[in-house]
C-alpha positions, 0 to 999 in steps of 0.5 A: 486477483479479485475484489475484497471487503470488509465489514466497512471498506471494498478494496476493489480494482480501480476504475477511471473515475477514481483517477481525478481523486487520486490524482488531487490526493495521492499521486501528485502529492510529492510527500506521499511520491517520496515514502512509495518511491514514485515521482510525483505525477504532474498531471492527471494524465499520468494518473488516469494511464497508471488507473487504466494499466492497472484496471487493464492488469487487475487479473495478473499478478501485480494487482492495484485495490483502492480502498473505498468506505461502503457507507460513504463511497469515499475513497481513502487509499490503495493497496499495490502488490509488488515484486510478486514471485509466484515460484519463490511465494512471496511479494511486497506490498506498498499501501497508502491510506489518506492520514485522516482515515488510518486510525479506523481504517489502516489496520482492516484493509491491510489484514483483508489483504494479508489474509487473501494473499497468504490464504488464498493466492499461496504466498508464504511471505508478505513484505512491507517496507516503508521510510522514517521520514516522518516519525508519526507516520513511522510510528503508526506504520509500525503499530498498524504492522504489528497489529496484523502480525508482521515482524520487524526484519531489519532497517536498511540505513540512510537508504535515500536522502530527502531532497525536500529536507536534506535528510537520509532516510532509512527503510524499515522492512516487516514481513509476515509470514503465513504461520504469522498469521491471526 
């Protein structure tokens, strides 16, 4: 795999000084653990072995990119590709932008990497899936993956219960194909 950008972000393979920030921001955090399906980290430990594996994995086929602003060197988010099949060409990706950079940010990274994974890595299909836990996130989910072209393939009912709220919780999936593609 390799490094991308945009006109305003890198999407770049992990390095340890990105693990405090991550750690504080999105690992630890157990709302942003719940929607990705990851148990909260306790400590920063965990964390910076999750950055060293995925710097260590970067060129195989399960990549990490975080997400960083070129003018700023500010961290927002990251991109993990998941489930990969190269014989089946196709994958999931699971993303996570910190809320108060979705707006501007969301919709670029995650068309960089539609755009890099179904034109140059030979997919044919990009799977998205996320949880309605939160109706403005799914909402701005939702618009962000119609804006890149993926479709809405079908919800997957009271697919977990929230153990903060008591709630079952359906999964949304969208994919985008190659012939989708802007």
């Amino acid at each position: 795999m390799k490094n991308l950008e945009t006109k305003d972000l890198f999407i770049r393979k992990p390095k340890m000084e990105d693990a405090k920030f991550s750690y504080e921001n999105w690992f630890s955090n157990s709302n942003v653990a719940y929607e990705l399906d990851f148990k909260p980290h306790v400590s920063i430990i965990e964390t910076k072995a999750i950055i060293m594996s995925a710097i260590r994995d970067f060129d195989s086929n399960l990549p990490i990119w975080i997400i960083e602003i070129k003018e700023t060197k500010q961290l927002i988010g990251y991109v993990k590709m998941s489930m990969a099949s190269y014989e089946y060409k196709k994958c999931n990706v699971i993303y996570y932008i910190l809320s108060e950079y979705e707006e501007e940010f969301e919709k670029d990274a995650l068309q960089e990497i539609v755009n890099y994974l179904l034109k140059e890595e030979g997919f044919e299909t990009i799977i998205f899936g996320f949880y309605d836990t939160d109706i403005d996130r799914t909402n701005f989910n939702k618009k962000v993956l119609k804006r890149i072209g993926a479709k809405k393939e079908g919800v997957l009912r009271n697919r977990k219960v929230n153990p903060l709220t008591g709630k079952k919780d359906n999964k949304l999936i969208y994919s985008i194909i190659k012939e989708d593609l802007k």
